[in-house]
C-alpha positions as YAML, in Angstrom:
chain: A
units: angstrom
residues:
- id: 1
  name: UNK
  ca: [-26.18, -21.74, -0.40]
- id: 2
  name: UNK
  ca: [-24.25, -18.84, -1.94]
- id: 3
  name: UNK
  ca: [-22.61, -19.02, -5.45]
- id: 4
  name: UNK
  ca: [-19.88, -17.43, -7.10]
- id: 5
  name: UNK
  ca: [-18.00, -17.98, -10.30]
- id: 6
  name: UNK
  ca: [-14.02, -17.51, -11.85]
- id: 7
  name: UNK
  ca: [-12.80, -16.31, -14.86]
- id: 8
  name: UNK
  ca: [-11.20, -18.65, -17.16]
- id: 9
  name: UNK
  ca: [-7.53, -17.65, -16.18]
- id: 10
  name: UNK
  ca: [-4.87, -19.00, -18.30]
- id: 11
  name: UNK
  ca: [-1.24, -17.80, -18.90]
- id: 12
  name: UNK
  ca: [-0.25, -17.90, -14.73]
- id: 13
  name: UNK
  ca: [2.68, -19.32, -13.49]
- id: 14
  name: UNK
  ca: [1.61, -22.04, -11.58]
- id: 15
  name: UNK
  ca: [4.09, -21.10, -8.55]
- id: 16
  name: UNK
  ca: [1.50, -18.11, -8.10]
- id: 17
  name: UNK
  ca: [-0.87, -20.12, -8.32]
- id: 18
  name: UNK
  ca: [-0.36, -22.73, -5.67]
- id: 19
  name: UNK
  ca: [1.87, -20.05, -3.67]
- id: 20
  name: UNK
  ca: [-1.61, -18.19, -3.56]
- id: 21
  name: UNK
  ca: [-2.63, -20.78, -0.61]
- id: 22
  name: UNK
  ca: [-0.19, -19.33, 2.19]
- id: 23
  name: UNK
  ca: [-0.35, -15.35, 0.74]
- id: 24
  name: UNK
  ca: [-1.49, -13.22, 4.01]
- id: 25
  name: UNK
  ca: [-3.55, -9.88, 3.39]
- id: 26
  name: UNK
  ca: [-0.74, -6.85, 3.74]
- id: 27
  name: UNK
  ca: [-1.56, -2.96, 2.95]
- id: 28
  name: UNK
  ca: [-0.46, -1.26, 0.17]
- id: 29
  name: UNK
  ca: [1.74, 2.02, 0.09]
- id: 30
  name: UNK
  ca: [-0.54, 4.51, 0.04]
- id: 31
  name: UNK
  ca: [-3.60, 2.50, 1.38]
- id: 32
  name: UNK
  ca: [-6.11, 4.26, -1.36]
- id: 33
  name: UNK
  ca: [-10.02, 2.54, -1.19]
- id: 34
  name: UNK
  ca: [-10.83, -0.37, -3.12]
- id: 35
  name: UNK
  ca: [-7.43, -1.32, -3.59]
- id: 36
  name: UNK
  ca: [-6.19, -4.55, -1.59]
- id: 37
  name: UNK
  ca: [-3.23, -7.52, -1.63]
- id: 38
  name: UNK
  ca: [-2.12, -10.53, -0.97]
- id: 39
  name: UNK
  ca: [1.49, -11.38, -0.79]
- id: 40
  name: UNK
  ca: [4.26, -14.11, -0.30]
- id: 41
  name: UNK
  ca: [6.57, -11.57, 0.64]
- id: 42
  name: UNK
  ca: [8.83, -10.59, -1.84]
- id: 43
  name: UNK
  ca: [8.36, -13.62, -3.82]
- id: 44
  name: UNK
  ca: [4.72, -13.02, -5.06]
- id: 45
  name: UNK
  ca: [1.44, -11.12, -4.95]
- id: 46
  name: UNK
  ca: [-1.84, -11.26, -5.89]
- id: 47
  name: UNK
  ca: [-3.40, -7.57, -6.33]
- id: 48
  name: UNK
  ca: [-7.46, -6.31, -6.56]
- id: 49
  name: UNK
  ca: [-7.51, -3.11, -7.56]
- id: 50
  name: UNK
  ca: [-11.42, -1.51, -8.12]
- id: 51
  name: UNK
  ca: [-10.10, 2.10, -7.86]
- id: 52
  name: UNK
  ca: [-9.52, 4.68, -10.30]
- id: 53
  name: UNK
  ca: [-6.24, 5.38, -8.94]
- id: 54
  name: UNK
  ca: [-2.47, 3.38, -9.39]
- id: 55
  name: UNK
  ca: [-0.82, 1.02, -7.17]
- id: 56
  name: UNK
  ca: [1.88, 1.68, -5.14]
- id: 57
  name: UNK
  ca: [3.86, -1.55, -4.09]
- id: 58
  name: UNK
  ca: [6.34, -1.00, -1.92]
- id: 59
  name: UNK
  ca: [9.36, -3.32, -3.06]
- id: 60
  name: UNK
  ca: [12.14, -1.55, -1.09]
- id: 61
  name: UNK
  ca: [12.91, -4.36, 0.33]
- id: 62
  name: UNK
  ca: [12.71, -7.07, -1.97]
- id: 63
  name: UNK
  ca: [15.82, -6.49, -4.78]
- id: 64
  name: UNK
  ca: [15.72, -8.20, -8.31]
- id: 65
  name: UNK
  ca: [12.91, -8.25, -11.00]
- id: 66
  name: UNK
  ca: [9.67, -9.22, -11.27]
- id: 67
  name: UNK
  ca: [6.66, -10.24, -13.87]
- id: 68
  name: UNK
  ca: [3.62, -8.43, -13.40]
- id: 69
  name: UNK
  ca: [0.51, -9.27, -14.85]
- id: 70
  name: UNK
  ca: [-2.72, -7.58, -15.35]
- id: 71
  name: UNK
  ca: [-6.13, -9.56, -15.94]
- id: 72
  name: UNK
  ca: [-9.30, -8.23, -16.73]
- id: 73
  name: UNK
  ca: [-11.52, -9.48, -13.88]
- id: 74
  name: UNK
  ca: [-14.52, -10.43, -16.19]
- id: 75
  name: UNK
  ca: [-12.53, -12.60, -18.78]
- id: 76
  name: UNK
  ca: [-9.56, -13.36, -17.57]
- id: 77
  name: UNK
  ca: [-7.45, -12.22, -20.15]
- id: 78
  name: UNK
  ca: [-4.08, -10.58, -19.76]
- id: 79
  name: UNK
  ca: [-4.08, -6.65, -20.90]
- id: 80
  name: UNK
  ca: [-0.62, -6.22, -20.21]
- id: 81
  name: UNK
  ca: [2.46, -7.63, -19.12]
- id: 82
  name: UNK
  ca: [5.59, -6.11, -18.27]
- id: 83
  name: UNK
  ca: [8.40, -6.62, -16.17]
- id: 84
  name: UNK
  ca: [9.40, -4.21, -13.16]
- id: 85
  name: UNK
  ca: [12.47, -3.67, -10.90]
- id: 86
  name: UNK
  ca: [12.46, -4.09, -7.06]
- id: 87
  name: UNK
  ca: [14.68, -2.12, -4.57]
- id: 88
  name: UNK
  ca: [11.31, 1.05, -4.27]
- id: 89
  name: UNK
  ca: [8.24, 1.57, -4.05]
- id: 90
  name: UNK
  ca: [6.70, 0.65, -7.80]
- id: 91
  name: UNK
  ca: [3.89, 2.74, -9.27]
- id: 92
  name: UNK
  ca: [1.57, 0.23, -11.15]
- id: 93
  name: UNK
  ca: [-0.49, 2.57, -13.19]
- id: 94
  name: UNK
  ca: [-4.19, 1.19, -14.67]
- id: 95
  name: UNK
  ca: [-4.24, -0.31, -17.81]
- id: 96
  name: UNK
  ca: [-8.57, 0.33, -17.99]
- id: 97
  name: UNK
  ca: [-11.10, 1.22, -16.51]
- id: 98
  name: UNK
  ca: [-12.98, -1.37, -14.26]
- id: 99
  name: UNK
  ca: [-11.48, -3.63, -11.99]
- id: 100
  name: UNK
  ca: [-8.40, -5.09, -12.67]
- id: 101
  name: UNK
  ca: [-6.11, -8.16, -10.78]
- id: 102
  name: UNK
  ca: [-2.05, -7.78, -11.14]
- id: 103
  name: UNK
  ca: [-0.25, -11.54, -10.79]
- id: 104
  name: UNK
  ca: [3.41, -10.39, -9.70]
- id: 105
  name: UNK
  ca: [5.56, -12.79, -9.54]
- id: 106
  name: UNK
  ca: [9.68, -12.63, -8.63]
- id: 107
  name: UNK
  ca: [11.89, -13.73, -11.99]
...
């Protein structure tokens, strides 16, 4: 039998988190490695990114503003939180190196 564990994750809106059930994989803008996603469409996402490199979400489509969260994947704690426009494709730069999970969530 296999194992696995979660961070403690605390702080997340809990329409994420039971939204999180019916999210469907979808690529990213710019499809770089080690980057992947899970969305609600334009309501939320759930984002693994293991690369060096930003994330480009492509919120053309969905107008308005959203909260984005980044966790540390070892801890769970939040290293940043800002908010973010939609109407374009975003740019969601690294906050650190290592892996990192971005909660974004429509306001």
């Amino acid at each position: 039998m296999a194992g696995g564990s979660l961070s403690n994750v605390n702080d997340i809106d809990k329409t994420v988190l039971s939204a999180a059930s019916s999210m469907k994989p979808f690529l990213l803008a710019g499809k770089s490695a080690k980057q992947y996603g899970l969305e609600n469409a334009g309501k939320a996402y759930i984002l693994y990114n293991a690369s060096p490199n930003a994330i480009d979400l492509d919120l053309s489509k969905n107008t308005g503003k959203f909260n984005v969260k980044v966790l540390n994947t070892r801890n769970g704690k939040v290293l940043k939180e800002e908010k973010i426009n939609g109407g374009a494709i975003v740019k969601l730069n690294k906050v650190a190196a290592g892996d990192e999970v971005l909660i974004i969530n429509k306001i």
